[in-house]
C-alpha positions as CSV (number, residue, x, y, z in Angstrom):
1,X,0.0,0.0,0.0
2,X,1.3,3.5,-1.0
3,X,2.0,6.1,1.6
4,X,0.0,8.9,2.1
5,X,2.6,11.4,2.2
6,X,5.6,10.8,-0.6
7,X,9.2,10.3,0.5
8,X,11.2,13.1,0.1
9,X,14.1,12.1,0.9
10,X,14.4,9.3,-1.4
11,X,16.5,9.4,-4.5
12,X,15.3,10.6,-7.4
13,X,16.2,9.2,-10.9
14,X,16.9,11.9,-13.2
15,X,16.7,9.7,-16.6
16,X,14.9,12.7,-18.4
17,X,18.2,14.4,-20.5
18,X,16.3,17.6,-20.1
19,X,16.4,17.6,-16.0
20,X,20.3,17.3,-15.7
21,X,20.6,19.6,-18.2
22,X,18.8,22.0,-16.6
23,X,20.5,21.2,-13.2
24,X,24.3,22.2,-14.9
25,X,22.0,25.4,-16.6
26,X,21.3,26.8,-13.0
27,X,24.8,26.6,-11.6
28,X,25.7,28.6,-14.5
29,X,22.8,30.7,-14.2
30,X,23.7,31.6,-10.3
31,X,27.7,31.5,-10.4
32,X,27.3,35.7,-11.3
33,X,25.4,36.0,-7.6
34,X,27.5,33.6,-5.9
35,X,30.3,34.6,-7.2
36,X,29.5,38.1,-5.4
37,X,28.5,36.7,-1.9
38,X,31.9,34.6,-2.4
39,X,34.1,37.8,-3.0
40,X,32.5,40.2,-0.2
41,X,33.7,37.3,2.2
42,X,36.8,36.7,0.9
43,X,37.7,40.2,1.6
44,X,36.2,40.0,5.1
45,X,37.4,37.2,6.1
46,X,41.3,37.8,4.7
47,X,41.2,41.0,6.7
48,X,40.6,39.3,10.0
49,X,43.1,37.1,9.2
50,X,45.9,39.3,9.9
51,X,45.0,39.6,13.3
52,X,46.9,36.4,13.8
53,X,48.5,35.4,10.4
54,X,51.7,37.1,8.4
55,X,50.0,38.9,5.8
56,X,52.4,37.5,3.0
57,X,50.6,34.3,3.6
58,X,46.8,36.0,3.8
59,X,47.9,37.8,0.5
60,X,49.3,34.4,-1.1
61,X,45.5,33.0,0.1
62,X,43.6,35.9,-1.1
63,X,45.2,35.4,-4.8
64,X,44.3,31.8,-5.0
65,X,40.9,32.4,-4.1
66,X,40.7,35.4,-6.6
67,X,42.2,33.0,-9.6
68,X,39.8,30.4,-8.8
69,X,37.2,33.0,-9.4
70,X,38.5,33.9,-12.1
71,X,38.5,30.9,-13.9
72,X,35.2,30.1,-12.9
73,X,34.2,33.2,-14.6
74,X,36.0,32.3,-17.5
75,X,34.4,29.0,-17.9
76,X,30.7,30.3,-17.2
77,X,31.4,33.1,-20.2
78,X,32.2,30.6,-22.3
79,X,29.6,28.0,-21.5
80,X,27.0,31.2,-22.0
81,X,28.3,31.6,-25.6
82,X,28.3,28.0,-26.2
83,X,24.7,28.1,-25.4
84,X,23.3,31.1,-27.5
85,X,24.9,28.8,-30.7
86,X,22.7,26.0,-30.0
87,X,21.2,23.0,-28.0
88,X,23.9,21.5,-26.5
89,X,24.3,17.5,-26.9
90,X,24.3,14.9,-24.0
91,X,28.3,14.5,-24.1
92,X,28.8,19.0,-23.5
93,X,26.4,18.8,-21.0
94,X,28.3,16.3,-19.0
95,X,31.1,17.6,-19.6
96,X,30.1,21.1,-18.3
97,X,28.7,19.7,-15.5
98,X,32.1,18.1,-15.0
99,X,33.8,21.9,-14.8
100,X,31.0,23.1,-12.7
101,X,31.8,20.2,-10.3
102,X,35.5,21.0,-10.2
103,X,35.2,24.4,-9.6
104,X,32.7,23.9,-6.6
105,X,35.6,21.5,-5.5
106,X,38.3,23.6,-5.9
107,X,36.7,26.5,-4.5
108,X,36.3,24.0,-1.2
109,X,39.8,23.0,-1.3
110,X,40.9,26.6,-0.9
111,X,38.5,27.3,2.1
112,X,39.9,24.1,3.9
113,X,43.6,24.6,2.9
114,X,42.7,28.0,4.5
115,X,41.2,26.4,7.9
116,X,44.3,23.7,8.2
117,X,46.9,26.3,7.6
118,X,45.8,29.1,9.2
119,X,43.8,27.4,12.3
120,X,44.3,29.7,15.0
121,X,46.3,28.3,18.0
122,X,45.0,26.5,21.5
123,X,44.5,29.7,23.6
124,X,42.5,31.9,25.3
125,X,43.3,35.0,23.3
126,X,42.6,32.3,20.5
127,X,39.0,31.6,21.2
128,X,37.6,33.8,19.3
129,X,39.5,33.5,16.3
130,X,38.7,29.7,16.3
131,X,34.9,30.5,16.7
132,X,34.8,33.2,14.1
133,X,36.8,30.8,11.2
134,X,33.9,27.9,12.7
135,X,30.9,30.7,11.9
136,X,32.9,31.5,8.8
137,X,32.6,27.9,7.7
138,X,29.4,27.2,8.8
139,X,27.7,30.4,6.8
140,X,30.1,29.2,3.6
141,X,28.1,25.7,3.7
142,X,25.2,27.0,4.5
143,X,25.2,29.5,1.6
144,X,26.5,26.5,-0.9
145,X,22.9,24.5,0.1
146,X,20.9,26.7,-1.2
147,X,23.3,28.4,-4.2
148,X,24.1,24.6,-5.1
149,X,20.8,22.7,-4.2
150,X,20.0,21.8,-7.3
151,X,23.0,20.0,-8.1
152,X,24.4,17.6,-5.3
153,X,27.6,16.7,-6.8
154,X,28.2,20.7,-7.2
155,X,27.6,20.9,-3.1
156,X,29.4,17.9,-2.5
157,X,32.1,18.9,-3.8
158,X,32.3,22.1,-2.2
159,X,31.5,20.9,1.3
160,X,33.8,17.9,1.7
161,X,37.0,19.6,1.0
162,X,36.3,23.0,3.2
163,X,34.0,21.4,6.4
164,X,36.1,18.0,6.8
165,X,39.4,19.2,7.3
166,X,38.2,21.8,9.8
167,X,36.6,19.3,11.6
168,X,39.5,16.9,11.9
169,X,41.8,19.2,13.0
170,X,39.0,20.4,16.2
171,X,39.4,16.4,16.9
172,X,43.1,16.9,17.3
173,X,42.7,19.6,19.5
174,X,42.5,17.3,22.4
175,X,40.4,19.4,24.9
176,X,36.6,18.1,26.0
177,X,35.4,22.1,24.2
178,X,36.8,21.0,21.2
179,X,35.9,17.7,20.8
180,X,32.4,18.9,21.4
181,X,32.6,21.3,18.9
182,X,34.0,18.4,16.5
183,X,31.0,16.6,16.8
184,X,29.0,19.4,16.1
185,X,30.3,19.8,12.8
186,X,29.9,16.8,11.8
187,X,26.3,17.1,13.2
188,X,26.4,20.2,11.0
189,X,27.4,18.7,7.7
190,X,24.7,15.5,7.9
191,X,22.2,17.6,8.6
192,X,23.2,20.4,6.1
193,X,23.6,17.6,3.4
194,X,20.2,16.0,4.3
195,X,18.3,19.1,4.1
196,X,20.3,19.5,0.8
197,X,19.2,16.3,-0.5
198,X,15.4,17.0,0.5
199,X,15.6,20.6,-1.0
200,X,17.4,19.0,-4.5
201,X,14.5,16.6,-4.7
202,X,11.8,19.4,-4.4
203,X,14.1,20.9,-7.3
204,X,14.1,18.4,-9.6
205,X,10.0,17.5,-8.8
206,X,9.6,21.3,-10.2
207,X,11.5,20.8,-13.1
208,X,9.8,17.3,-14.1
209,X,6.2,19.1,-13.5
210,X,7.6,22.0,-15.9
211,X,8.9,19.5,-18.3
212,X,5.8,17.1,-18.1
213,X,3.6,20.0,-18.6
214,X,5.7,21.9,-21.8
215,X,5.1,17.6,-23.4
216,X,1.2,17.9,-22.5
217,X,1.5,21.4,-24.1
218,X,3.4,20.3,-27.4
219,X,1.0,17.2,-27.8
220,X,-2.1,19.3,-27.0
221,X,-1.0,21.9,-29.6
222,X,-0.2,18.5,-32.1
223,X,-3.9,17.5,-31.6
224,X,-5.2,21.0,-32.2
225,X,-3.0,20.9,-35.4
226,X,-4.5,17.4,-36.3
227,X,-8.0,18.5,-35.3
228,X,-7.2,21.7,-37.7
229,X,-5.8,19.9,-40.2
230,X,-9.0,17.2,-40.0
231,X,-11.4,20.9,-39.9
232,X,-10.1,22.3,-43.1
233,X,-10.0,19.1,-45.1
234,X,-13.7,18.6,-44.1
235,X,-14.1,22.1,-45.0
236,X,-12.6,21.6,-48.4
237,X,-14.5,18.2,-49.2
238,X,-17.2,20.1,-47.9
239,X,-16.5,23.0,-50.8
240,X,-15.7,20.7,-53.4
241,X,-18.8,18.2,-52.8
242,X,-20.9,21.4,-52.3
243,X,-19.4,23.0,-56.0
244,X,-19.9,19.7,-57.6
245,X,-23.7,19.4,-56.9
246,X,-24.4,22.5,-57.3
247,X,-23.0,23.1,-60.9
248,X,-26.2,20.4,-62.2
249,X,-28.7,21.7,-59.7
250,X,-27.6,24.4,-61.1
251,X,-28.4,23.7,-64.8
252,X,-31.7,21.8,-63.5
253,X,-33.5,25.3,-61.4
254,X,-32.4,27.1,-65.3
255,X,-34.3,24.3,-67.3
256,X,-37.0,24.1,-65.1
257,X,-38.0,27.8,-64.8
258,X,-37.6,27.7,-68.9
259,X,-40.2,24.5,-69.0
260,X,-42.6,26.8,-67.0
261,X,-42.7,29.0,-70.3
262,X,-43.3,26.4,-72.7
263,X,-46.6,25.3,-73.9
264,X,-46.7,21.4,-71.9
265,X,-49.5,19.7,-70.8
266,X,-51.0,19.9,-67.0
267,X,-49.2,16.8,-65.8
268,X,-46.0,17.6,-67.5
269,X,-46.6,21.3,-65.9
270,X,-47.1,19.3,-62.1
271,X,-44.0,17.3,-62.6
272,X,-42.2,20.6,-63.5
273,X,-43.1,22.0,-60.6
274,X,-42.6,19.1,-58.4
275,X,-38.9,19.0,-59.9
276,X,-38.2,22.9,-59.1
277,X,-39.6,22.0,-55.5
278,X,-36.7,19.0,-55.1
279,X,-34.5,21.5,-56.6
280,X,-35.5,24.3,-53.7
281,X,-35.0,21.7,-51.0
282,X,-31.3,20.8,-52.3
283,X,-30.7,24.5,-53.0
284,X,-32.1,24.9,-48.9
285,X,-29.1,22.3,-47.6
286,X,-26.5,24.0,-49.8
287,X,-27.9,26.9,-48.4
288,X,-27.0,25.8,-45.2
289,X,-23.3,24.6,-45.6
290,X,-22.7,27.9,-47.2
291,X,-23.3,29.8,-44.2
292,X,-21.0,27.5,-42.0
293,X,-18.4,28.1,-44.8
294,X,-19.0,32.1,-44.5
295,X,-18.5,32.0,-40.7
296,X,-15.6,29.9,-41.2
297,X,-14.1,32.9,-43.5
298,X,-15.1,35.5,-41.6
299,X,-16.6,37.0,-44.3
300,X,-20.2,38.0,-42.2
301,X,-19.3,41.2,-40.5
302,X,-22.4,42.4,-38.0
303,X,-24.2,46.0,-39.6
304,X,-26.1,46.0,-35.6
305,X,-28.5,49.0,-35.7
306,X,-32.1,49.7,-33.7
307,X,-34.1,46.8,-34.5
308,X,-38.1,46.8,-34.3
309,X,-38.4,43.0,-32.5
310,X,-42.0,42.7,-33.4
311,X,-41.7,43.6,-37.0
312,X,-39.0,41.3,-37.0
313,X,-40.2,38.9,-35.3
314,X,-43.7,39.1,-37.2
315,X,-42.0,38.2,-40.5
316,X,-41.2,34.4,-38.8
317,X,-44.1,33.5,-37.6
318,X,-45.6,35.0,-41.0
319,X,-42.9,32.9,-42.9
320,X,-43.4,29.4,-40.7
321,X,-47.3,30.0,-39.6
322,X,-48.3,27.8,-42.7
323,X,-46.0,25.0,-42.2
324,X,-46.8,24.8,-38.9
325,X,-50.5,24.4,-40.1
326,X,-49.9,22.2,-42.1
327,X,-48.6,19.7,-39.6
328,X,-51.4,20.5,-37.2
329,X,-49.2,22.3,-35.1
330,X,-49.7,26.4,-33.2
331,X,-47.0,29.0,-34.1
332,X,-48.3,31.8,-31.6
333,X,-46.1,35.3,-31.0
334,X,-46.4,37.1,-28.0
335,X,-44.0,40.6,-28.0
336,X,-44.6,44.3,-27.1
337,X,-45.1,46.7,-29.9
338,X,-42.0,48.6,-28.7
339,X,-39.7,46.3,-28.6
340,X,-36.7,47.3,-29.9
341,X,-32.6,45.6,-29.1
342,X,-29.3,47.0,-30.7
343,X,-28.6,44.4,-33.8
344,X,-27.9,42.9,-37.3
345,X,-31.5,42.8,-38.2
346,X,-30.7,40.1,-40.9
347,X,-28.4,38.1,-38.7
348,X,-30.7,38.2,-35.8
349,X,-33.7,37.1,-38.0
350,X,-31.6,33.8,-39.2
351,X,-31.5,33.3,-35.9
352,X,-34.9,33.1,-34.8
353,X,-36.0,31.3,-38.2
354,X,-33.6,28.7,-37.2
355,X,-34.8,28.1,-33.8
356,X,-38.6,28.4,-35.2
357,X,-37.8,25.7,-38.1
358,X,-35.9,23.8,-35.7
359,X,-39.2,23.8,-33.4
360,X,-41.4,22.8,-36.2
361,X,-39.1,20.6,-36.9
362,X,-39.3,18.4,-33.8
363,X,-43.1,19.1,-32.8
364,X,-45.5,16.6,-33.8
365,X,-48.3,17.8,-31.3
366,X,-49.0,20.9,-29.7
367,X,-47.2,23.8,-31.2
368,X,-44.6,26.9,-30.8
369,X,-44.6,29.9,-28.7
370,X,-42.5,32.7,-29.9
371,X,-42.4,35.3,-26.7
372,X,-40.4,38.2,-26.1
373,X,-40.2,40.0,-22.5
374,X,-38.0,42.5,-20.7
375,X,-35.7,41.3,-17.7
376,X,-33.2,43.9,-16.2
377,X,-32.2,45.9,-19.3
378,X,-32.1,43.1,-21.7
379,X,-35.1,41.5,-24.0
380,X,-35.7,37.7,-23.0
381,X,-36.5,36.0,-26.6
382,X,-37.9,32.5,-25.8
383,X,-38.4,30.0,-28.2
384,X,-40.5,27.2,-26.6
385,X,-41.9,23.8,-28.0
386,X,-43.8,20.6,-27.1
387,X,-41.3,18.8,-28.9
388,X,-39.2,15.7,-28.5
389,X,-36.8,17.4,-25.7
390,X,-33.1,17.0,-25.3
391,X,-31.6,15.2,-22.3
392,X,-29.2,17.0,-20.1
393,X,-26.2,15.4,-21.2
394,X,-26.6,16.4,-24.9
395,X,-27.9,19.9,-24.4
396,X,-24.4,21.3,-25.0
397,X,-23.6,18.9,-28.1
398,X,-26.5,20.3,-30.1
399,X,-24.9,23.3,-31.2
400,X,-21.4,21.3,-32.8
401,X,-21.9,21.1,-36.4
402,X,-24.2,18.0,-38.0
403,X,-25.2,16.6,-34.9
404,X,-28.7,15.5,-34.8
405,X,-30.3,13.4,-31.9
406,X,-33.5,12.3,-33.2
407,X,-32.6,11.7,-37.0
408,X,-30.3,8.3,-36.8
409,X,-31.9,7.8,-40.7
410,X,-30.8,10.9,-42.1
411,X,-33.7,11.9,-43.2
412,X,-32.8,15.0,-45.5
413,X,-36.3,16.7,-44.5
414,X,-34.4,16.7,-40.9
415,X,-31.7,19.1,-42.2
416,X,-28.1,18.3,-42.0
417,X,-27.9,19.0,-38.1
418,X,-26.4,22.7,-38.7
419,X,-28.9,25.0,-37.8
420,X,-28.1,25.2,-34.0
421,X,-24.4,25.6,-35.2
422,X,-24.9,28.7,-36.6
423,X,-27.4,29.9,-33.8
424,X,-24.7,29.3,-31.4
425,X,-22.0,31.5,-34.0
426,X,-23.9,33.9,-34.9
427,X,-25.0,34.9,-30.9
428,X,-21.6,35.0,-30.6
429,X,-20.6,37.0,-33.3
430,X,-23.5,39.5,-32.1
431,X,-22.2,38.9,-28.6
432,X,-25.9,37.9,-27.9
433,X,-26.0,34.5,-25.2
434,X,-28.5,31.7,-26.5
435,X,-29.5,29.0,-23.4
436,X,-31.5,26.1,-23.9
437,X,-33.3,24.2,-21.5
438,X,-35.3,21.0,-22.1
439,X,-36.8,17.6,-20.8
440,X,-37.2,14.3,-22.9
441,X,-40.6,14.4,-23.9
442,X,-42.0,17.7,-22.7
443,X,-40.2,20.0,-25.2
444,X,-37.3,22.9,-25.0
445,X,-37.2,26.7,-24.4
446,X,-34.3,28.6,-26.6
447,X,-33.4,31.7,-24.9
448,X,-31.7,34.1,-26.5
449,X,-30.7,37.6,-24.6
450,X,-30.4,41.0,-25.6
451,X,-29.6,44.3,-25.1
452,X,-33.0,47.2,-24.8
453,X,-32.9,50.1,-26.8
454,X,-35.3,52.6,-28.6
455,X,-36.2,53.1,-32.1
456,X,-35.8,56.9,-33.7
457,X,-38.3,58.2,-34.7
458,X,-39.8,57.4,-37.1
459,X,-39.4,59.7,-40.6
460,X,-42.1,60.7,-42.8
461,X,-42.2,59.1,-46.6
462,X,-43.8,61.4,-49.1
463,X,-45.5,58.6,-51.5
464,X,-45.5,55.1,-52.0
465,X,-42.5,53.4,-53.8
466,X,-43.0,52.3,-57.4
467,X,-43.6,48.6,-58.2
468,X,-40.5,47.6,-60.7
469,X,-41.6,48.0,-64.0
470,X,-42.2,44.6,-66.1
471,X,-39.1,42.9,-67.7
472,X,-38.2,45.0,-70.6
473,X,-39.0,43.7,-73.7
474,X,-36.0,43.1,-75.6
475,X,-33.0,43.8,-73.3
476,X,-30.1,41.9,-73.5
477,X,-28.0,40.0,-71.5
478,X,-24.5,39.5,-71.5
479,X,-24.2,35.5,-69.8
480,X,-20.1,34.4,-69.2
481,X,-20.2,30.4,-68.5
482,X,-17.5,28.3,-69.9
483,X,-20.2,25.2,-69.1
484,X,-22.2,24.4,-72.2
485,X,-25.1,23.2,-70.5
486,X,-25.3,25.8,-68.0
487,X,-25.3,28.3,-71.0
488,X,-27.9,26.6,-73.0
489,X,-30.2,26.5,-69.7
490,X,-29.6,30.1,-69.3
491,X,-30.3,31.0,-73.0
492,X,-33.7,29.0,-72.8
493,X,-34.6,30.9,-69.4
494,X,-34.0,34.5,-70.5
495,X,-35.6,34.0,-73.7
496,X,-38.3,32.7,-72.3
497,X,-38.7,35.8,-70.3
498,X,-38.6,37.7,-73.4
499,X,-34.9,38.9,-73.4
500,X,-32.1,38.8,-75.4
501,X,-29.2,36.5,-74.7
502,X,-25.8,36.4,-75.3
503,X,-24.1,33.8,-74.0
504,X,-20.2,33.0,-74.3
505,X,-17.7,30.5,-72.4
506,X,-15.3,33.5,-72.2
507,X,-14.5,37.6,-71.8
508,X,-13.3,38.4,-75.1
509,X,-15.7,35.9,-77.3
510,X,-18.1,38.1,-75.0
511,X,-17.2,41.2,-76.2
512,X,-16.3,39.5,-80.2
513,X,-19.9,38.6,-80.2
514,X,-21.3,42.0,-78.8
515,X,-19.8,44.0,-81.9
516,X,-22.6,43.8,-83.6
517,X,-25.5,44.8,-80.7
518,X,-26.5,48.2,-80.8
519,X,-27.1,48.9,-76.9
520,X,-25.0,47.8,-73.9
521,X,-26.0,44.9,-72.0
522,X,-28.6,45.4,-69.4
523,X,-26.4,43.1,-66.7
524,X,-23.5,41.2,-67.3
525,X,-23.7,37.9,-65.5
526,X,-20.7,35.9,-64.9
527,X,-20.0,32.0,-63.2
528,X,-17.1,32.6,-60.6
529,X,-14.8,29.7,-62.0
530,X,-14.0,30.1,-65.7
531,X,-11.5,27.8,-67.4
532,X,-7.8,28.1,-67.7
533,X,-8.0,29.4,-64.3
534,X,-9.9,32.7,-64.8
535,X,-12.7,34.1,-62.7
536,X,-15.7,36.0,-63.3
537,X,-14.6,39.1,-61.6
538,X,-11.3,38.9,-64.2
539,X,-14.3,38.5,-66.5
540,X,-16.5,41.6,-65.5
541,X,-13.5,43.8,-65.4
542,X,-12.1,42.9,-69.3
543,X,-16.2,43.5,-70.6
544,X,-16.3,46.9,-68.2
545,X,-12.8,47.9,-69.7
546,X,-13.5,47.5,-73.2
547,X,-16.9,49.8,-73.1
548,X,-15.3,52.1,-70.5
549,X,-18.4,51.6,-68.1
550,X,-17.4,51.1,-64.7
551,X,-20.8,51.1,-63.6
552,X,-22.2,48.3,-66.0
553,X,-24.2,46.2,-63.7
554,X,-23.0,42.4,-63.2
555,X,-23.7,39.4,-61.6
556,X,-21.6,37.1,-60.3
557,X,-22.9,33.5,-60.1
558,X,-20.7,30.8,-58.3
559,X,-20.9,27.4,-56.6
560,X,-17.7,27.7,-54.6
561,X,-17.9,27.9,-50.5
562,X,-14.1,27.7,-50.2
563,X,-12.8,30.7,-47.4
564,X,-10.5,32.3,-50.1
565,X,-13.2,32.4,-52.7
566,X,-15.8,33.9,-50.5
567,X,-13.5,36.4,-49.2
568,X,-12.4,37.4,-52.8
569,X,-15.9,37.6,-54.2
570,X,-16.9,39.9,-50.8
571,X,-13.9,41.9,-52.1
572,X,-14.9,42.7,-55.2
573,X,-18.1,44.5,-54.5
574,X,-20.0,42.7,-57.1
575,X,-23.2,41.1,-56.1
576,X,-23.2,37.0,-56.5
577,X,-26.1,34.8,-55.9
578,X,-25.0,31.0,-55.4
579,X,-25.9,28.1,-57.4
580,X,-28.1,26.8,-57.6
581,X,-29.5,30.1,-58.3
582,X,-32.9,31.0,-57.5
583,X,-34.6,32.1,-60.5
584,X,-37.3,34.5,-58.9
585,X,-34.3,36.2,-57.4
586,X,-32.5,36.4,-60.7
587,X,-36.1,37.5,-62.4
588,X,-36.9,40.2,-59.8
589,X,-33.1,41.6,-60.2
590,X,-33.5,42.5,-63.5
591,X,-36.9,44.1,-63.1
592,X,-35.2,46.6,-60.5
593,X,-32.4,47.0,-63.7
594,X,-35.4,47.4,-65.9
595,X,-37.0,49.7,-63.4
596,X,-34.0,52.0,-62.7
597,X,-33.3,51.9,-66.8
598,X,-36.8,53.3,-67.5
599,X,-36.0,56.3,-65.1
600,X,-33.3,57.7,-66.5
């Protein structure tokens, strides 16, 4: 059975390289301060010397002692430059521990070459002399335990040679005093070396703890690499898998919409419309990866401003009121008129829509309760269900990315387990803090909290804003796509709105081919990834140049959700819409080109 308290006093192995290294570091490391305390008592002590000693033979003492010191010096200087070239290997460090050693001894060898030779004689008028050069010795050893505690052949070898031949000569002394004072000594140096030995083992306990915790350190900053590492090549099968759907879903939404303008019978009209609706939900997950893969850029940057809550919060339940019908479900909103918090109005409404789809989600009887109240300067917005629940142990692993506890099938109408993800980002990207609490079986209360404000006043509007005109008849489209089927789609879609349509793989066929059009393009609209390594905003910029219009509107159109794309295409300025693109989007853009066209 192992003892309660640890042995301190029992050896210590030092196999680690890294401890004995450090153990020679620190003698160097301390001669400069020992090295003082040594010189103030040299000096001292060779003065009171002469009280009883020639002072040729103090002086020939006094010199020794000084050259000692200064080839200790010497040797420390040049084991400091030895160190600022490099790590040192196992052999230098031994053997620098080896000079450190023999200077400790030789140091000794001085102080008890001093007590033999200059030992005061057996006398009253002696006494004293005898008791200062034991106090002198005494405070020399006690002053090497702690200077050289953290390296017991560096004391030993300093205590030996300048306590034991003291000692013996007090023994030879003959009288009862100073055989008493004999056995002190050697009292003295077992219990100096013992507290020594205890002290040295506290020493090296401190440097394995130091050195155990820099290896936890280095292997938890190895995992973190590996778990990086792991991240980003998620995040890039993520991109590419993401790019590669989308380019056909792509194609498909363009196809689809143009079918809808074709003369086709009812059913093939349904299954048309049943197609864009598969298309939608797809378009819906992508959607969702894509804003992980913005957060993960960086490229969302909070606009907070006033926000009207109940507006806000008005257009969710208006958005998810029918689906909630639909599954027999109550989506009821309870929030003051006035409530108002300081916010990104767009961010803070993805918020709430997730936590409401989430609801609707995972209710199958009973219904939602979308409530908002005040609580000590800050707006309480609960989300509450009589859903499934969450136990208590997984109430914090709901927010990780693609975790989903009541979905082991996969079910694609579940989502992909990311909407609580960004929740939990986006609150803290707003610095607003989302709590959950729930029971298995009873349902869950989101709680998201955030800071009161007021709204400004509110400012008159002379007139109602014009309704975008209708497409105009006629306009034309510059399209860039270097994918032929994409192209084709786009060419049936515009025309079928009752535009014109250029459409090109590249920049310059783009402008060959508009040489002989007698008006500019209405919008220019450009896939992101062109071939031969070329990208749409390269594109924009060669159409814009040649027709010196720097305001031509364009479009950029992309399926990439890589960090460096998004952050270049935020960059440029130019709007982009992702693939697959919604096509009511697309239509109602070019209305509001249409619309601003017609007005000037």
């Amino acid at each position: 059975m192992s003892p309660l308290i640890p042995n301190m006093t029992a050896p210590r192995a030092t196999a680690d390289p890294r401890i004995f290294q450090e153990q020679v570091h620190t003698q160097y490391q301390t001669f400069p301060v020992t090295l003082g305390g040594s010189v103030v008592a040299v000096v001292l002590f060779s003065i009171a010397l002469t009280f009883w000693q020639p002072l040729w033979a103090v002086g020939l003492w006094f010199v020794a002692m000084f050259l000692q010191f200064g080839v200790r010096a010497m040797v420390t200087r040049r084991y400091h430059r030895r160190c600022q070239l490099g790590p040192l290997a196992a052999p230098e460090v031994r053997a620098w521990g080896r000079y450190s050693t023999w200077g400790s001894g030789l140091s000794g060898s001085l102080w008890g070459v001093m007590a033999w030779v200059f030992f005061p004689p057996t006398g009253s008028e002696f006494a004293q002399y005898q008791y200062l050069l034991m106090m002198m010795l005494s405070g020399m050893g006690t002053a090497a335990a702690f200077a050289q505690a953290s390296y017991l052949p560096g004391f030993r070898a300093f205590m030996l040679p300048a306590c034991v031949p003291f000692t013996i000569l007090l023994f030879l002394q003959g009288t009862p005093l100073h055989t008493m004072y004999g056995a002190g000594s050697i009292l003295y140096m077992l219990a100096i070396d013992r507290f020594v030995v205890i002290l040295n083992g506290s020493i090296l306990d401190a440097y394995r703890m130091r050195f155990a915790n820099q290896d936890l350190a280095e292997q938890l900053a190895q995992q973190n690499e590996t778990v990086r590492q792991a991240s980003a090549a998620k995040s890039k099968f993520l991109a590419s898998a993401s790019h590669d759907l989308r380019q056909p879903l792509h194609a498909m939404e363009l196809f689809a919409e143009a079918l809808q303008h074709t003369s086709l019978p009812t059913a093939s009209h349904r299954i048309t419309e049943k197609l864009r609706k598969s298309v939608a939900a797809m378009r819906s997950l992508l959607d969702t990866l894509l804003d992980i893969s913005k957060l993960d850029a960086g490229v969302i940057q909070p606009q907070p401003a006033p926000t009207g809550l109940a507006r806000l919060l008005g257009l969710v339940h208006h958005e998810f009121s029918g689906l909630a019908q639909s599954k027999g479900l109550f989506l009821r909103l309870r929030v003051p008129p006035f409530a108002a918090t300081h916010s990104d109005p767009v961010l803070l409404k993805s918020i709430v829509s997730n936590l409401v789809s989430n609801a609707v989600r995972y209710t199958e009887r009973g219904g939602i309760l979308i409530t908002c109240r005040p609580w000590q300067g800050r707006w309480m917005l609960d989300v509450t269900d009589t859903g499934l629940g969450i136990p208590q142990a997984q109430q914090q692993e709901i927010f990780k990315e693609f975790v989903q506890l009541h979905n082991p099938q996969r079910d694609r109408e579940q989502g992909l387990g990311l909407g609580l993800a960004i929740v939990g980002r986006l609150c803290g990207l707003l610095g607003h803090t989302v709590e959950v609490r729930s029971e298995p079986q009873r349902g869950s209360r989101f709680r998201v909290w955030m800071p009161q404000t007021t709204l400004p006043a509110a400012e008159e509007v002379s007139g109602l804003a014009n309704a975008p005109a209708p497409l105009e008849h006629d306009a034309l489209i510059l399209v860039i796509d270097d994918e032929r089927d994409v192209r084709e789609a786009m060419h049936a879609m515009l025309t079928g709105w009752g535009l014109r349509c250029v459409c090109q793989p590249d920049a310059p066929l783009a402008v060959q081919a508009l040489e002989n059009e007698q008006s500019l393009p209405l919008l220019i609209i450009s896939d992101y990834r062109l071939a031969d390594q070329v990208n749409g905003i390269d594109a924009i910029e060669h159409v814009r140049n040649e027709y010196n219009c720097e305001d031509l509107p364009a479009l950029l159109i992309t399926g990439d959700t890589e960090s460096k794309d998004l952050l270049k295409v935020q960059q440029s300025g130019i709007p982009v819409m992702h693939k697959p693109v919604d096509t009511r989007q697309l239509k109602a853009l070019i209305q509001q080109l249409s619309w601003e066209r017609s007005r000037q």
